[in-house]
Backbone of each chain as nested JSON, in Angstrom:
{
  "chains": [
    {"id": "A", "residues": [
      {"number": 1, "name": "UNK", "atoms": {"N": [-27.965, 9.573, 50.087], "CA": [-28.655, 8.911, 51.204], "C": [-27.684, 8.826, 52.387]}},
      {"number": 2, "name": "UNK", "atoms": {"N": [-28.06, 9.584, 53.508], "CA": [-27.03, 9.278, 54.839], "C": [-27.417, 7.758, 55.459]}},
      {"number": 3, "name": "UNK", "atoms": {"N": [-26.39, 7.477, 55.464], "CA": [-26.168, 6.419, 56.58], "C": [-26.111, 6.356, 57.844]}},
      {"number": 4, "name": "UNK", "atoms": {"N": [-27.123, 5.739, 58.808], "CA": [-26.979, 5.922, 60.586], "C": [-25.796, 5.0, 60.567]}},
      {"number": 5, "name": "UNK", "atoms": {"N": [-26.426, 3.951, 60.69], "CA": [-25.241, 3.157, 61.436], "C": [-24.466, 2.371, 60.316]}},
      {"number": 6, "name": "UNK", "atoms": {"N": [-23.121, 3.275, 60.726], "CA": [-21.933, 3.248, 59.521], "C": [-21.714, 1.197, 59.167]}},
      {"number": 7, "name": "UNK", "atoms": {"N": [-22.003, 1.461, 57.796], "CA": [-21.162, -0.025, 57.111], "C": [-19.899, -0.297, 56.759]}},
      {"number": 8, "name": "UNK", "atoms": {"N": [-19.625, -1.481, 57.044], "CA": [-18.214, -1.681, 57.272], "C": [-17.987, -1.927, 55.721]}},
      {"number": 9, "name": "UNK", "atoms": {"N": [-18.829, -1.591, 54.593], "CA": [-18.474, -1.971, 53.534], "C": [-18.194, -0.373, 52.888]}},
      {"number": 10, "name": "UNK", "atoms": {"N": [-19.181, 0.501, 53.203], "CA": [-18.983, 1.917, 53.326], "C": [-17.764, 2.214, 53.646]}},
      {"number": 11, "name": "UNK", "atoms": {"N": [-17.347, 2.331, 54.895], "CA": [-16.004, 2.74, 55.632], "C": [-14.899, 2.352, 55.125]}},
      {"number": 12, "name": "UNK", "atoms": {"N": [-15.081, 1.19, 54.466], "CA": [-13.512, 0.417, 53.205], "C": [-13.58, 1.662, 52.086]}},
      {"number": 13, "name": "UNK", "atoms": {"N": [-14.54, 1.887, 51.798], "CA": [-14.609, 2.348, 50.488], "C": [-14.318, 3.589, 51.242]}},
      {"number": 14, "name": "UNK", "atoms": {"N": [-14.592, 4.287, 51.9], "CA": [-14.377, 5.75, 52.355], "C": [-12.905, 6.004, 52.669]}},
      {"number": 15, "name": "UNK", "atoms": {"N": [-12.591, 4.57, 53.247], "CA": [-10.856, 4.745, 53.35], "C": [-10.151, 4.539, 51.783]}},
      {"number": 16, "name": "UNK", "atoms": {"N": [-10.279, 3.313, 51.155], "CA": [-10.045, 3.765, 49.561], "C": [-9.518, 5.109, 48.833]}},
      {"number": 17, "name": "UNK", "atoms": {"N": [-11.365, 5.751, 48.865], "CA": [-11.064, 7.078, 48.552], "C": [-10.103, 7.986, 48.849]}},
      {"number": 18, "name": "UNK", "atoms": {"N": [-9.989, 7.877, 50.552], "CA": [-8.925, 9.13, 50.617], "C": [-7.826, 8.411, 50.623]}},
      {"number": 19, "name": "UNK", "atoms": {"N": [-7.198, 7.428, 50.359], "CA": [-5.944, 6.907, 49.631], "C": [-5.593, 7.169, 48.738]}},
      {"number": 20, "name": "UNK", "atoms": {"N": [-6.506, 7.064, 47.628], "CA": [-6.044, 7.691, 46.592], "C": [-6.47, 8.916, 46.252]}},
      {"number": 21, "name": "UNK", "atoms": {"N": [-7.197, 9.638, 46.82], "CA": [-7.187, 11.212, 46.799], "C": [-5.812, 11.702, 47.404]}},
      {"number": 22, "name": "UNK", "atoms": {"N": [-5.251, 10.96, 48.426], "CA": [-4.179, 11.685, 48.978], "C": [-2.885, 10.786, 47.888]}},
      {"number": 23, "name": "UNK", "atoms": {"N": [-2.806, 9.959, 47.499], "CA": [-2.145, 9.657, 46.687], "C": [-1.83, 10.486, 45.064]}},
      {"number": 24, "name": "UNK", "atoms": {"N": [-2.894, 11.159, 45.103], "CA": [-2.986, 11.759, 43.76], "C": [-2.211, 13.42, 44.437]}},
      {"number": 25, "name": "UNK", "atoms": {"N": [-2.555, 12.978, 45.467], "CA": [-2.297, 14.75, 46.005], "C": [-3.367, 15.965, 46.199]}},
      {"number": 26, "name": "UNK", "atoms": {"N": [-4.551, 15.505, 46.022], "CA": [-5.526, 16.587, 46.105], "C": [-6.361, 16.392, 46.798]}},
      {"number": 27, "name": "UNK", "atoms": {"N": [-6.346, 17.778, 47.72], "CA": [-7.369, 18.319, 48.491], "C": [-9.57, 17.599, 48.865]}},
      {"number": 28, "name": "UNK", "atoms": {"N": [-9.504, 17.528, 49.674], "CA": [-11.001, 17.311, 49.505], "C": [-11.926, 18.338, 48.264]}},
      {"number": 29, "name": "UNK", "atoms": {"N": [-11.325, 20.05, 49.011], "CA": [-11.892, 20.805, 48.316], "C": [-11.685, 20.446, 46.623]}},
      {"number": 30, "name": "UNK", "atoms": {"N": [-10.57, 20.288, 46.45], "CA": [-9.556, 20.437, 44.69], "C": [-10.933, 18.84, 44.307]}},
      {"number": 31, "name": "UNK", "atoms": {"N": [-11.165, 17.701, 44.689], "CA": [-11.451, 16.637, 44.183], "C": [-13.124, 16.652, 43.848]}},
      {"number": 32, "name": "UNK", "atoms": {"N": [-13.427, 17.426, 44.859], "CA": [-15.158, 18.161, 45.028], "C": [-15.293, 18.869, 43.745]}},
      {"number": 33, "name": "UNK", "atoms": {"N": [-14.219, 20.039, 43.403], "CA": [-14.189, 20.55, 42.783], "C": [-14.574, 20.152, 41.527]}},
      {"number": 34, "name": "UNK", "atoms": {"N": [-13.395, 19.054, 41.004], "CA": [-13.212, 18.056, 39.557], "C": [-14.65, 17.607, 39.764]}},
      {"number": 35, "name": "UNK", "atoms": {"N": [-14.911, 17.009, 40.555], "CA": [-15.682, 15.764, 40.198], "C": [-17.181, 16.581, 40.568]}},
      {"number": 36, "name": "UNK", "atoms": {"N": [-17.261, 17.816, 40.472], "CA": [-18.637, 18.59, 40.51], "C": [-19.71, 17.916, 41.407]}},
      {"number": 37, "name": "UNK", "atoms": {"N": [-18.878, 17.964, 42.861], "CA": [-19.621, 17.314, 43.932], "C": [-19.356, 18.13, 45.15]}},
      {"number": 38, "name": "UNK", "atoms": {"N": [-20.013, 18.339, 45.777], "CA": [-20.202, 19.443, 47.321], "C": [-18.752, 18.75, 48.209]}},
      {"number": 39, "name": "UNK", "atoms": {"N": [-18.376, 20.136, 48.611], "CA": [-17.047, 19.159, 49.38], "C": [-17.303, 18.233, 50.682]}},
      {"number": 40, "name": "UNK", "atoms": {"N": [-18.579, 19.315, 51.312], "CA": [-19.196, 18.07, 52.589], "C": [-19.536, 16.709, 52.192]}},
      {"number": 41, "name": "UNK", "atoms": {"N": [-19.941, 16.211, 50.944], "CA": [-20.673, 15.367, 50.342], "C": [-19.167, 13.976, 49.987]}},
      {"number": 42, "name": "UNK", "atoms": {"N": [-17.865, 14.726, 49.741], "CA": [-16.579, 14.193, 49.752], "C": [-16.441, 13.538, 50.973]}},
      {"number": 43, "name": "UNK", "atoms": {"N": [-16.329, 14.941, 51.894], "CA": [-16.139, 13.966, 53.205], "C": [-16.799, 12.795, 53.98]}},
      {"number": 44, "name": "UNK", "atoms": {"N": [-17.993, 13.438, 53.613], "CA": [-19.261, 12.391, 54.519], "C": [-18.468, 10.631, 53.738]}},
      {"number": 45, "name": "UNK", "atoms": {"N": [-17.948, 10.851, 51.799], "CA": [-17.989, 9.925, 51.672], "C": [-16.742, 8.977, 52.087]}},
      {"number": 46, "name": "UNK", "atoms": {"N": [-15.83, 9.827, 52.546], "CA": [-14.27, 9.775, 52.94], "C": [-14.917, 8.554, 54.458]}},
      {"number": 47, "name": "UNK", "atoms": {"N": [-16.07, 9.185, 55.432], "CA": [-15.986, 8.794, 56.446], "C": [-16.571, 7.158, 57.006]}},
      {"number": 48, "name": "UNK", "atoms": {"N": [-17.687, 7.171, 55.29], "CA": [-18.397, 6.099, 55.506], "C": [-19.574, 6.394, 55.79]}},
      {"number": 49, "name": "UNK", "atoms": {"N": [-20.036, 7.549, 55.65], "CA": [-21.33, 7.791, 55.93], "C": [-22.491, 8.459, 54.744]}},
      {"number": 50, "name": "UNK", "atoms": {"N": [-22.042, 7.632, 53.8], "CA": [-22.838, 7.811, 52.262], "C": [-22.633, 6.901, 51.556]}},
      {"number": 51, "name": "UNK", "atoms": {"N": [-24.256, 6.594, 50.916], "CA": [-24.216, 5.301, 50.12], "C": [-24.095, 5.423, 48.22]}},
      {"number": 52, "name": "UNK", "atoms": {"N": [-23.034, 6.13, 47.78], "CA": [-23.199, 6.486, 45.908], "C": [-23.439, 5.82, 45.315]}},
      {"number": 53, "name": "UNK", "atoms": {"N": [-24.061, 6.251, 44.334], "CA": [-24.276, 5.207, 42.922], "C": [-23.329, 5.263, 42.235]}},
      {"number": 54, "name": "UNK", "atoms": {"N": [-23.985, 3.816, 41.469], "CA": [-22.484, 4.078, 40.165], "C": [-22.072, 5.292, 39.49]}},
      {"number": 55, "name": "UNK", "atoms": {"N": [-23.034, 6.109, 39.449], "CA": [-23.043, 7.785, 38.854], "C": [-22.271, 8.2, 39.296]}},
      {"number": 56, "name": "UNK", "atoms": {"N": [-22.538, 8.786, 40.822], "CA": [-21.202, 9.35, 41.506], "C": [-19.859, 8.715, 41.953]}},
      {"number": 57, "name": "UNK", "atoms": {"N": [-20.066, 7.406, 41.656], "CA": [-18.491, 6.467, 41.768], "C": [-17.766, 7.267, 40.539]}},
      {"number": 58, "name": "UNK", "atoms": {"N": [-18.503, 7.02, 39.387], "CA": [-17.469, 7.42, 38.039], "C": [-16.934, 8.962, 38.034]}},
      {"number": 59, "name": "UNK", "atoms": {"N": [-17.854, 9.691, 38.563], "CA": [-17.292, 11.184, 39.002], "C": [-16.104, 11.509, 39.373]}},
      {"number": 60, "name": "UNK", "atoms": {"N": [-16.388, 10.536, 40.983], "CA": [-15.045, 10.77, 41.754], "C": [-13.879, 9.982, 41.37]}},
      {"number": 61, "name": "UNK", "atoms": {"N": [-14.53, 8.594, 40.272], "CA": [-13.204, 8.155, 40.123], "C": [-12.187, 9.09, 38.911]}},
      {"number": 62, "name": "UNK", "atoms": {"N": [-12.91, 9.955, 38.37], "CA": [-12.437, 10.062, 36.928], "C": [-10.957, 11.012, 36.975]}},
      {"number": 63, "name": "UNK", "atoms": {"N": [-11.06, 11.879, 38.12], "CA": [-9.808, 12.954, 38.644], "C": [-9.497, 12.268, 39.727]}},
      {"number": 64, "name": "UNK", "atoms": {"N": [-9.532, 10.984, 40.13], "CA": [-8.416, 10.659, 40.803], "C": [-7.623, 9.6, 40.073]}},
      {"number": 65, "name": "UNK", "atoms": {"N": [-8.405, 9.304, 38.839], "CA": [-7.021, 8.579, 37.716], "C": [-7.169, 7.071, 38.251]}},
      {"number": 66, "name": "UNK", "atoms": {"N": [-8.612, 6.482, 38.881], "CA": [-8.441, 4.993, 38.779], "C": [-9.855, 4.643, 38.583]}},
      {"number": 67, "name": "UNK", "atoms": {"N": [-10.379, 3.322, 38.549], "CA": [-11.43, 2.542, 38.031], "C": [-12.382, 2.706, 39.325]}},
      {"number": 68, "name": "UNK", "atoms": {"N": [-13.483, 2.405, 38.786], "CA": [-14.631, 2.61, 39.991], "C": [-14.522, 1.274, 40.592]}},
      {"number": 69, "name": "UNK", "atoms": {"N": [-13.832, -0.273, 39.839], "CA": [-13.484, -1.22, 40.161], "C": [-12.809, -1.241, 41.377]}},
      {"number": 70, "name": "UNK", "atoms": {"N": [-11.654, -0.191, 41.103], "CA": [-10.547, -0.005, 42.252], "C": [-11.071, 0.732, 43.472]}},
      {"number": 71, "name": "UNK", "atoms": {"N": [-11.735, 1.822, 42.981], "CA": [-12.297, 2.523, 44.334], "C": [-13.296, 1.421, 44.947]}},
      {"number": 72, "name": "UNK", "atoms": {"N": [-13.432, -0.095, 44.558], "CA": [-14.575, -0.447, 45.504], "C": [-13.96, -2.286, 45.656]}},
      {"number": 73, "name": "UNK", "atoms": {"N": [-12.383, -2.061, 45.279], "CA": [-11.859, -2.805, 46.118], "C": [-11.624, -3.307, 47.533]}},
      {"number": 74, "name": "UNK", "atoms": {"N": [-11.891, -4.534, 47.882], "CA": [-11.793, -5.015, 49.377], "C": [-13.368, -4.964, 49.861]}},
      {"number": 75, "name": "UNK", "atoms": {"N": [-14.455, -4.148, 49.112], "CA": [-15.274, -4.04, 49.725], "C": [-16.57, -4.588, 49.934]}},
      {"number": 76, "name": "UNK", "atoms": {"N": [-16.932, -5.43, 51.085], "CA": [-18.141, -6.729, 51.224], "C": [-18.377, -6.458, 52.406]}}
    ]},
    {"id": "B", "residues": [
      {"number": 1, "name": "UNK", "atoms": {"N": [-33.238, 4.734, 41.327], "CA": [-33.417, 6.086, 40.718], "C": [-33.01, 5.622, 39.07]}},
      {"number": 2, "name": "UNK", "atoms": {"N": [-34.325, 5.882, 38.367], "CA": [-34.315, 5.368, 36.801], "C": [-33.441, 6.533, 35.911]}},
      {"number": 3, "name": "UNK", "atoms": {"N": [-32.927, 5.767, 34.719], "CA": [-32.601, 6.459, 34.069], "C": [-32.796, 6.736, 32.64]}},
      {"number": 4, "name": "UNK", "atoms": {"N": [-33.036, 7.889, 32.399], "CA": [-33.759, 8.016, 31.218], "C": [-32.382, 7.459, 29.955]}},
      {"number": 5, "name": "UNK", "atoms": {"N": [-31.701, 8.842, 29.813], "CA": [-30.483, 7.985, 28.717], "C": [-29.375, 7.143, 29.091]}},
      {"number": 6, "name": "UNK", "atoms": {"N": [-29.99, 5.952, 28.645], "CA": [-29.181, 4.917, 29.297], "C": [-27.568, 5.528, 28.924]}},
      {"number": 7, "name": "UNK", "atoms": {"N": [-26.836, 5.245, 30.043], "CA": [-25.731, 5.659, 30.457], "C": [-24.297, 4.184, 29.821]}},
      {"number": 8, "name": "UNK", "atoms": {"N": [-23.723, 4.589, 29.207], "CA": [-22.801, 2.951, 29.032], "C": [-22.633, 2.691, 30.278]}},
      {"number": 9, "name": "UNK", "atoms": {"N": [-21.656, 3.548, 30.982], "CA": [-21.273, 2.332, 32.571], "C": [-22.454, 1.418, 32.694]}},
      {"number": 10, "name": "UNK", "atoms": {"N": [-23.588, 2.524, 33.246], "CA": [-24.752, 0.886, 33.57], "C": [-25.091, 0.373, 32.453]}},
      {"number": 11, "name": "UNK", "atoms": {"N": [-25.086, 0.218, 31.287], "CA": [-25.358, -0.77, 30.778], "C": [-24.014, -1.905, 30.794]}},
      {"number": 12, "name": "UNK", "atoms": {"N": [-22.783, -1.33, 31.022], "CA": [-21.701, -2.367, 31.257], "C": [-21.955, -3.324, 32.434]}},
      {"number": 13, "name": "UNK", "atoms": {"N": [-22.208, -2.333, 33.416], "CA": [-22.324, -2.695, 34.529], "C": [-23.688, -4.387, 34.536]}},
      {"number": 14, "name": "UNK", "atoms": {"N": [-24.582, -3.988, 33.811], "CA": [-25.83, -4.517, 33.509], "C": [-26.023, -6.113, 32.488]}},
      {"number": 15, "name": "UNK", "atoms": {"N": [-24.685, -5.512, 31.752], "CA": [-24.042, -6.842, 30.858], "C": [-23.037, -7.468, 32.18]}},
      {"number": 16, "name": "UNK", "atoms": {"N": [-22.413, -7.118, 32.64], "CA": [-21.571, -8.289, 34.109], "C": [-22.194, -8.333, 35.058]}},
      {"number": 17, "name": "UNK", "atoms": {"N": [-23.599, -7.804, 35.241], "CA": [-24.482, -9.063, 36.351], "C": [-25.401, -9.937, 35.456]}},
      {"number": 18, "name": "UNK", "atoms": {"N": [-25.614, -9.997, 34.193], "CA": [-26.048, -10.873, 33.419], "C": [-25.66, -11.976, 32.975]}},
      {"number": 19, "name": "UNK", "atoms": {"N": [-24.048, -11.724, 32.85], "CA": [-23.111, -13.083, 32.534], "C": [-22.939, -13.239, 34.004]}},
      {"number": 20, "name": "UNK", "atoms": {"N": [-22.786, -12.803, 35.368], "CA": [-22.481, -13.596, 36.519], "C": [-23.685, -14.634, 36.447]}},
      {"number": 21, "name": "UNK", "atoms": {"N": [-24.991, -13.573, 36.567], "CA": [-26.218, -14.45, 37.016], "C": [-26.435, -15.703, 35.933]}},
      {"number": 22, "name": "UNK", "atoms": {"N": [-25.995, -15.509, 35.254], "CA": [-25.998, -16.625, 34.171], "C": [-24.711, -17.992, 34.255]}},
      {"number": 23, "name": "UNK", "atoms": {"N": [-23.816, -17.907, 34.556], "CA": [-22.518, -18.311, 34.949], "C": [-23.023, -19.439, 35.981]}},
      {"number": 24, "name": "UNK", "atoms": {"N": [-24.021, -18.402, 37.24], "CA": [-24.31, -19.374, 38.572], "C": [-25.178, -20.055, 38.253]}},
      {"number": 25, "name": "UNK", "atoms": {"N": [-26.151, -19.983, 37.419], "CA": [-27.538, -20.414, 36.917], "C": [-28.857, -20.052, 37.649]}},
      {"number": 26, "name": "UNK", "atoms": {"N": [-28.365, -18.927, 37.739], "CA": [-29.809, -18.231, 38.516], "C": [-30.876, -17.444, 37.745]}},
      {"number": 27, "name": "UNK", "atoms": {"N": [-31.983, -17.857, 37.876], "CA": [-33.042, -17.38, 37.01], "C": [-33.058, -15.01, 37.617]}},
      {"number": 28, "name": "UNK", "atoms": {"N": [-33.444, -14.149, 37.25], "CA": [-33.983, -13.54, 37.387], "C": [-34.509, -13.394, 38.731]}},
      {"number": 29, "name": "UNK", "atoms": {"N": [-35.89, -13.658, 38.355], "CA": [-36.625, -14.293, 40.102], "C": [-35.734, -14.849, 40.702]}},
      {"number": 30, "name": "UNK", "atoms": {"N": [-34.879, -15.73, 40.954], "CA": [-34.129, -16.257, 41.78], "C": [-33.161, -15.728, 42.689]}},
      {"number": 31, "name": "UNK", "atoms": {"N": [-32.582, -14.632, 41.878], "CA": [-31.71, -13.667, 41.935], "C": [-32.721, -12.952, 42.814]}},
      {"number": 32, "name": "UNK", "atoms": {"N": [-33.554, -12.07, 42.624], "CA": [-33.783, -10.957, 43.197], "C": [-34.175, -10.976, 44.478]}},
      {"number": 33, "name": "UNK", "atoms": {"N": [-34.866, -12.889, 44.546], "CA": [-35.631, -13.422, 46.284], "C": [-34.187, -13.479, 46.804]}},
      {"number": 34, "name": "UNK", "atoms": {"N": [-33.076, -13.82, 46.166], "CA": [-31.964, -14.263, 47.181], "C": [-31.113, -12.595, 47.738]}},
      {"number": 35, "name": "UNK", "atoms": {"N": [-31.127, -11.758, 46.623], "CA": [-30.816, -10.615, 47.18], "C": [-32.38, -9.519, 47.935]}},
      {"number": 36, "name": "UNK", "atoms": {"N": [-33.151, -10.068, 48.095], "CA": [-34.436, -8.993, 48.947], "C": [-34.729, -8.004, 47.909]}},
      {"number": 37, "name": "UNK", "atoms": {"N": [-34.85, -8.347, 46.474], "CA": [-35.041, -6.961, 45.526], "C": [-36.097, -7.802, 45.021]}},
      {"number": 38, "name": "UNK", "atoms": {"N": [-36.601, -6.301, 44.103], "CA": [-37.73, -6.827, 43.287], "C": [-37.476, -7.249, 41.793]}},
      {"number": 39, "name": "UNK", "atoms": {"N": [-38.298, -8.465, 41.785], "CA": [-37.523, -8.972, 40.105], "C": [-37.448, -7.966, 39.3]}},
      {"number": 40, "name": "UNK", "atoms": {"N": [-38.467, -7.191, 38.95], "CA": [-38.31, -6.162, 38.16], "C": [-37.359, -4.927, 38.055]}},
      {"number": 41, "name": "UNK", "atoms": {"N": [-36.927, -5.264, 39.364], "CA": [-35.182, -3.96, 39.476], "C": [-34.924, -4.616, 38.676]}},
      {"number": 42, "name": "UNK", "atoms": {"N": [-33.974, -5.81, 39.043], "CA": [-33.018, -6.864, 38.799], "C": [-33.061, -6.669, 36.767]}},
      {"number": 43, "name": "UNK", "atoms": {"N": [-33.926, -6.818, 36.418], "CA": [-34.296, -6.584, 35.058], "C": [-34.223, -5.061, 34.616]}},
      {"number": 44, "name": "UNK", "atoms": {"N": [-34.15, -4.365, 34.887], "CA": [-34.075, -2.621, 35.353], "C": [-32.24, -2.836, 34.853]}},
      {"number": 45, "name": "UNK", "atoms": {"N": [-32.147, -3.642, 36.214], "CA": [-30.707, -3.321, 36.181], "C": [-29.543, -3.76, 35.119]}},
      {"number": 46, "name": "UNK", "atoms": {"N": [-30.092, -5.162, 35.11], "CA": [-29.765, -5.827, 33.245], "C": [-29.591, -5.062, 32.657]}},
      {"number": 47, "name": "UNK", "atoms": {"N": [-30.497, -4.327, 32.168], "CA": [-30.622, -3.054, 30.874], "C": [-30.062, -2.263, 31.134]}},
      {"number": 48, "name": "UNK", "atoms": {"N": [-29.355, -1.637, 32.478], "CA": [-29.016, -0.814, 32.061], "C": [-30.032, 0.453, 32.427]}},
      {"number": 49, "name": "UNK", "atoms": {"N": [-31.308, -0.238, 33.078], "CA": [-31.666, 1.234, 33.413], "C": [-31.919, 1.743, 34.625]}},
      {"number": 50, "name": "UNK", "atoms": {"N": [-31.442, 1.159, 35.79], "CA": [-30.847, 1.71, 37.027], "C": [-29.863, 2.091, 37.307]}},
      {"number": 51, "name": "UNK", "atoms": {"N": [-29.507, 2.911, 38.315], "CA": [-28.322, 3.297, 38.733], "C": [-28.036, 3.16, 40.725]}},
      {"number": 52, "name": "UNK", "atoms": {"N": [-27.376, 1.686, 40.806], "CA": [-27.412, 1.473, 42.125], "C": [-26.673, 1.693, 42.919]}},
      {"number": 53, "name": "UNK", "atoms": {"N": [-26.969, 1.913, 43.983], "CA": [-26.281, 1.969, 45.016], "C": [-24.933, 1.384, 45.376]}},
      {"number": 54, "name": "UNK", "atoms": {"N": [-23.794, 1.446, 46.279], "CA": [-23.274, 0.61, 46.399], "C": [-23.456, -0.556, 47.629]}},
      {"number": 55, "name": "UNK", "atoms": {"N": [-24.7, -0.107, 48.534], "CA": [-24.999, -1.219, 49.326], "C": [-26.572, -2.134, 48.535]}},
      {"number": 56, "name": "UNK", "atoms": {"N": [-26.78, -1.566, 47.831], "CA": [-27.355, -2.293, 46.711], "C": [-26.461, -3.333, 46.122]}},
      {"number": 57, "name": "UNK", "atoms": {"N": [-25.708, -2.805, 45.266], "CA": [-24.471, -3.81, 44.93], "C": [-24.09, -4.754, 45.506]}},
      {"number": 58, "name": "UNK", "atoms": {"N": [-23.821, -4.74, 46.864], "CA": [-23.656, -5.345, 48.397], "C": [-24.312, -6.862, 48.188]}},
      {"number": 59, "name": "UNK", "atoms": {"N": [-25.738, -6.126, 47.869], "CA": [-26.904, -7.345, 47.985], "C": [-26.639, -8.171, 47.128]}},
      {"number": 60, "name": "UNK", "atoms": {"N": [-26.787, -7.481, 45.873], "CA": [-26.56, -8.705, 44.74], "C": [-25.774, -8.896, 44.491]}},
      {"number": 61, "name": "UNK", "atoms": {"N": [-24.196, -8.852, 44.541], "CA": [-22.883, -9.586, 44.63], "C": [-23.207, -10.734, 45.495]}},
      {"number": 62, "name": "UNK", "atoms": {"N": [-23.364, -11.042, 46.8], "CA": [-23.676, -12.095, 47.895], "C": [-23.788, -13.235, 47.056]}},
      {"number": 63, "name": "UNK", "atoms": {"N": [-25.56, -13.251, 46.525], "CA": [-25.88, -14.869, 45.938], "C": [-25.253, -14.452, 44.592]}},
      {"number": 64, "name": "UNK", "atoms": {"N": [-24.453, -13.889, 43.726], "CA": [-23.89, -14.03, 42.727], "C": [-22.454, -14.846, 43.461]}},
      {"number": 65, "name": "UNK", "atoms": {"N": [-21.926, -14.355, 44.34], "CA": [-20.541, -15.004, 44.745], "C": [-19.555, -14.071, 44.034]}},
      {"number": 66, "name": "UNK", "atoms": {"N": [-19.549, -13.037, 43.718], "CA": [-18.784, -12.583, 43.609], "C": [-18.279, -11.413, 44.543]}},
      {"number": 67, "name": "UNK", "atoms": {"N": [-17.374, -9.786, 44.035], "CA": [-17.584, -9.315, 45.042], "C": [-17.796, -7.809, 43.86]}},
      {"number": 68, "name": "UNK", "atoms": {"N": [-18.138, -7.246, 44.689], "CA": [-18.594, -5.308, 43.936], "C": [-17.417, -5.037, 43.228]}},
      {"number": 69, "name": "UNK", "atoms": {"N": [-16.861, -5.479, 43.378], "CA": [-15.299, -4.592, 42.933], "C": [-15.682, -5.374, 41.084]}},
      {"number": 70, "name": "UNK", "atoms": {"N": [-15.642, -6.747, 41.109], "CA": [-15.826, -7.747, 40.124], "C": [-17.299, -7.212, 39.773]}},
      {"number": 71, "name": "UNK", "atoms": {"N": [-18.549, -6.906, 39.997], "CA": [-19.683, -6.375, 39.092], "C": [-19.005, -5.313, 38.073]}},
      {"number": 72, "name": "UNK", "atoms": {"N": [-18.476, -4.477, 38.81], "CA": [-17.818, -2.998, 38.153], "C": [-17.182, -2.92, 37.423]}},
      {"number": 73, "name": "UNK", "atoms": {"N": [-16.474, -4.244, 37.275], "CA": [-14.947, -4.407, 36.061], "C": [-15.463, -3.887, 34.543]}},
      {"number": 74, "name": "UNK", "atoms": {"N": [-14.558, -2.951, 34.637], "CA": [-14.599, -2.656, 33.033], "C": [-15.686, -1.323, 33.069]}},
      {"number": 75, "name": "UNK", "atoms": {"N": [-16.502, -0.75, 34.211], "CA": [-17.133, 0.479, 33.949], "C": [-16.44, 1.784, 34.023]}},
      {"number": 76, "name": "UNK", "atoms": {"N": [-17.106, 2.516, 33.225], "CA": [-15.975, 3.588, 32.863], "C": [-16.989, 5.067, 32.2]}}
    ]}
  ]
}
């Protein structure tokens, strides 16, 4: 589901992500890859402009080596 | 978006909004008027047989008092 007007609870979590994607060291493409998700679909979620389910939380959390807890730290 | 084989995460997920909502003493119905959902998600989601969003989550963390990060603990 795209998001118009970006949430500030979104955008925590989009920054999250690429913290620890870049913490782990891998690529948008390399993390798309693992987690059998479109790489545009990474970014959109990198930017804050996508709302995932718990489904695709556990995806992306699973190759970047932390909890779907953690990826959705700070975020209200 | 329903799910046919219930998945453990959501049913984890489904057992820690059951002990929150229970913790605060909120009925079901109570829960779902205070987050804008329909009782029957809310019960959906108990079990284990939804898979929500994270601005879904959003909603019903609020009148639980907790925060998304704390629904999620322990899904995997």
């Amino acid at each position: 589901m795209r998001v118009d007007n970006k949430h500030s609870a979104l955008i925590t979590f989009g920054e999250n992500l690429r913290n620890f994607r870049k913490e782990i060291g891998l690529s948008q493409e390399e993390l798309a890859l693992q987690a059998d998700l479109d790489r545009a679909y990474v970014g959109g979620l990198e930017r804050g402009e996508r709302n995932p389910t718990i489904m695709s939380l556990l995806r992306i959390a699973k190759p970047l080596e932390v909890t779907v807890s953690e990826l959705l730290e700070g975020v209200k």
